[in-house]
C-alpha positions in Angstrom: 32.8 100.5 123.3 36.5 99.3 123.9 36.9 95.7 122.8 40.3 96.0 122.1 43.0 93.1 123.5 46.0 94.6 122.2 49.1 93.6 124.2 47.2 90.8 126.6 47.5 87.3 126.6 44.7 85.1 127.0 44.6 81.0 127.3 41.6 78.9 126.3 41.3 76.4 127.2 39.7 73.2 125.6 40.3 75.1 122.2 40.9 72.7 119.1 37.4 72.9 118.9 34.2 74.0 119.3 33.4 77.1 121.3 36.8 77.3 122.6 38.1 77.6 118.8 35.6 79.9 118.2 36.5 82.0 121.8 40.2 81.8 120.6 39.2 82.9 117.4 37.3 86.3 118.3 39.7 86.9 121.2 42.7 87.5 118.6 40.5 89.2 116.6 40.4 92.2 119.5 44.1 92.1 119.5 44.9 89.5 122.1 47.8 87.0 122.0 45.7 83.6 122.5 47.5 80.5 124.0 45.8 77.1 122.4 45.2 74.3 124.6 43.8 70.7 123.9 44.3 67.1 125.2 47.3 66.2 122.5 50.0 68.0 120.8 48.8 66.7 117.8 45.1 68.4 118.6 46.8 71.6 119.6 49.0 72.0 116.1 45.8 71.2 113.8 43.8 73.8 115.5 46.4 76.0 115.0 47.2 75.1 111.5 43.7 76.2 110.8 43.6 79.6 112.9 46.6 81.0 111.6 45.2 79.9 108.0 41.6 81.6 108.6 43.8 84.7 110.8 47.1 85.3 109.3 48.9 88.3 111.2 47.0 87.2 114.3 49.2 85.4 117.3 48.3 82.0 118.6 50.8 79.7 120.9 50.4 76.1 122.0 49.8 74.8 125.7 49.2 71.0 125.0 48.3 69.0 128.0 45.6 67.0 129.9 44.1 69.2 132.3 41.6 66.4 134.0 44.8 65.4 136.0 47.3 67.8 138.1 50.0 67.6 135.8 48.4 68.2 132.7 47.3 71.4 134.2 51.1 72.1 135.2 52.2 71.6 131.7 50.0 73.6 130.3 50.9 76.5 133.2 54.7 75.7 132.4 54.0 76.7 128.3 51.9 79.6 129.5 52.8 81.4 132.8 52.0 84.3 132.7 48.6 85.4 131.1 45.7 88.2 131.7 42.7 86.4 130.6 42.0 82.9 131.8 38.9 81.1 129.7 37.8 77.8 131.5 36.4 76.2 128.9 37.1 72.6 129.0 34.6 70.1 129.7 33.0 67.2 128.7 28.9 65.6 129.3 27.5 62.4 129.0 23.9 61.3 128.8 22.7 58.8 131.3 20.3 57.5 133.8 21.3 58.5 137.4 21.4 54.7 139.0 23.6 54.1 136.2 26.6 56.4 136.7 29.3 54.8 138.0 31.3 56.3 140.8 34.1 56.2 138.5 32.5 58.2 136.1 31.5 60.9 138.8 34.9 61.6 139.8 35.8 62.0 136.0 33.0 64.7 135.4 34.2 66.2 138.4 37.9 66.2 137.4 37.3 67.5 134.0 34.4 69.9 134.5 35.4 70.9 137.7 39.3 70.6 139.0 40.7 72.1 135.7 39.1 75.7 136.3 40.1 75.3 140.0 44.0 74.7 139.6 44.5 77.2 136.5 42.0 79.8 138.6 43.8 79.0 141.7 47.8 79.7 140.1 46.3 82.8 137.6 44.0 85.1 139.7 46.8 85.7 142.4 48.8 86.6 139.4 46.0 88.8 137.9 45.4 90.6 141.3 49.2 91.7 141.3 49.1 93.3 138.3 45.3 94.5 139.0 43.9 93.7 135.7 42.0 90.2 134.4 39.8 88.7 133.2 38.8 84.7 134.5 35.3 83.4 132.5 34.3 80.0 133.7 32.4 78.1 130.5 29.2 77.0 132.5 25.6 75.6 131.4 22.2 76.3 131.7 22.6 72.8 132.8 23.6 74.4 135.9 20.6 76.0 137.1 18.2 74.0 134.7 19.5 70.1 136.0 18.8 67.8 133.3 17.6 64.4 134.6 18.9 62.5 132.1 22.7 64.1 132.9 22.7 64.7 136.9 26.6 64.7 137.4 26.9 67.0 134.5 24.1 69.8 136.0 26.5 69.2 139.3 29.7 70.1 137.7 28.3 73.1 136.0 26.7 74.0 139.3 30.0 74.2 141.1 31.5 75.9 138.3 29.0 78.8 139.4 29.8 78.7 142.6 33.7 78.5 142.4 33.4 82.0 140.1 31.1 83.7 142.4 33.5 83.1 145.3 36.5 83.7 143.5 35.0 87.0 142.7 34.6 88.2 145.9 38.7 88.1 146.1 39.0 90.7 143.4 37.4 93.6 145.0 39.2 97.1 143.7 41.7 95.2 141.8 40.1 95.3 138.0 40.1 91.8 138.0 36.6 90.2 136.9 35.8 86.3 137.6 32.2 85.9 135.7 30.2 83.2 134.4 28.5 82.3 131.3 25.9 79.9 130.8 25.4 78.7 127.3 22.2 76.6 126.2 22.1 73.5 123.9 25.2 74.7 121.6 25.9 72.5 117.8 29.4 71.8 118.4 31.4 68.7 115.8 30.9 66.2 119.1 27.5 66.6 119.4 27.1 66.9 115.5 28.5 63.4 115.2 26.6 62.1 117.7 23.5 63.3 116.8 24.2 61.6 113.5 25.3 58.0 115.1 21.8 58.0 116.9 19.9 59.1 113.5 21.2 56.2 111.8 20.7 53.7 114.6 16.8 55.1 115.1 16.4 55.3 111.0 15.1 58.8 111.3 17.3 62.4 110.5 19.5 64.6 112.3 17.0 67.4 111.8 13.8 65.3 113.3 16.3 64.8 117.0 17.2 68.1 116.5 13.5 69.1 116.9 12.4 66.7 119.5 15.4 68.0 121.5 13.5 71.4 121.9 10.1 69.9 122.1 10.4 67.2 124.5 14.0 67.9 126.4 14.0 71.3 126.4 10.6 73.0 125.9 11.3 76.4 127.5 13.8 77.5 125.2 12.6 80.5 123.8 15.4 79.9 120.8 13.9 76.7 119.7 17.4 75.6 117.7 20.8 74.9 119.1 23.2 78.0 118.9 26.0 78.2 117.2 29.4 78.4 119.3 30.2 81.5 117.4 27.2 82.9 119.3 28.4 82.1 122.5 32.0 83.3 121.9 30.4 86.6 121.5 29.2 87.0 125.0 32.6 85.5 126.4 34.7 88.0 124.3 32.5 90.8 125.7 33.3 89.9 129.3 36.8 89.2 128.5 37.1 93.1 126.8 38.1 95.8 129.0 34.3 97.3 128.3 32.9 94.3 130.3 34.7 96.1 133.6 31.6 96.4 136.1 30.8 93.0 135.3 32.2 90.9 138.0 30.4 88.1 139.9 27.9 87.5 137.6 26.6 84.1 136.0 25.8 85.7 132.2 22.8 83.3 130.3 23.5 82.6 126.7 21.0 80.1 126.8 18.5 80.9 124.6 16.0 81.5 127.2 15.7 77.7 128.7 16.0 79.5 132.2 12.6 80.7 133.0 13.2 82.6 136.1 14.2 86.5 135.8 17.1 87.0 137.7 
């Protein structure tokens, strides 16, 4: 199976952390340059101090910038113009009743989630069809297929994730280029980690009692019954990223556990 990234660039995005970090991590361990990205310079730097600790001889560059806004995304194109794999990864969610989300915080979801993937996809693929080889892997959500009542706008930005990569997809017919999907499922990343523990404390109860409830009262289907780690959804992105993921194109790939009862 050839996994190997020797000589290609690939940016992450929303990578200080999480399963970005742990994307950018596996990438440059198949050979691939990886170009950092986070909110802050200051974000971008730690993360790196602590890849290039962990993966010393591996090659890691910075592309600091805000991509919920236009020219955050044009900073972080100006640091990194040219690469062969694009990971849309960046995001953000928020737990809330639907007559309680604010217009305001809509739009937000929707800028975040939504526009960043659009503007990097829309000045990378053309770029990627020239040279007719790349790889674009939009970060989606069982979320959605599976839209959580309690987190409506964040279903709807995961949905048009999916749809954005299956159209995009259909531009890269006989060029090598793949635009896939993958679809993780409740993943235990430092955010939610420190959440998890705010509400423990505020409930008097433990981390591990709201981790089970999660499965057996918010998401029952999961055939996983734990949250994954990101490590185990970087593996699946790596894969499609690799040059031995080339008939995969189109497709929205479940790393979900098994939340997502239908087959297909």
């Amino acid at each position: 199976m050839n996994l190997d990234l020797t000589g290609k660039r690939a940016l992450v995005t929303g990578s200080t952390r999480g399963i970005g970090y742990a994307v950018a991590s596996g990438l440059a361990e198949m050979g691939a340059t990886v170009v950092i990205n986070g909110r802050t310079k200051e974000s971008v730097e730690a993360a790196l101090s602590k890849l290039r600790a962990a993966r010393p001889g591996d090659r890691f560059e910075a592309a600091a910038g805000d991509l919920s806004i236009a020219q955050g995304c044009d900073a972080v194109i100006g640091a990194a113009n040219d690469i062969d794999i694009l990971v849309n990864n960046t995001g953000i969610y928020d737990v809330r009743p639907f007559s309680k989300i604010s217009d305001a915080e809509w739009q937000r979801m929707f800028d975040v989630n939504v526009m960043s993937g659009v503007r990097l996809t829309r000045h990378y693929l053309p770029k990627m069809l020239e040279q007719r080889w790349g790889r674009v892997v939009f970060v989606a959500s069982e979320s959605g297929v599976f839209i959580p009542e309690e987190m409506i706008h964040y279903g709807f930005s995961k949905a048009a994730q999916l749809a954005i990569a299956r159209g995009c997809a259909e531009l890269t017919r006989g060029s090598n280029v793949t635009v896939n999907s993958v679809l993780p499922g409740p993943t235990w990343v430092e955010e939610l980690e420190s959440n998890f523990n705010k509400r423990a404390r505020a409930k008097g109860t433990t981390v591990e009692t709201l981790q089970r409830q999660m499965f057996s009262e918010r998401r029952t289907t999961s055939l996983l019954q734990r949250f994954e780690t990101p490590e185990e959804i970087a593996s699946m992105i790596c894969y499609v990223c690799s040059p031995a993921a080339s008939g995969t194109n189109g497709a929205g790939l479940r790393c979900d556990g098994g939340i997502i009862r239908t087959p297909f």
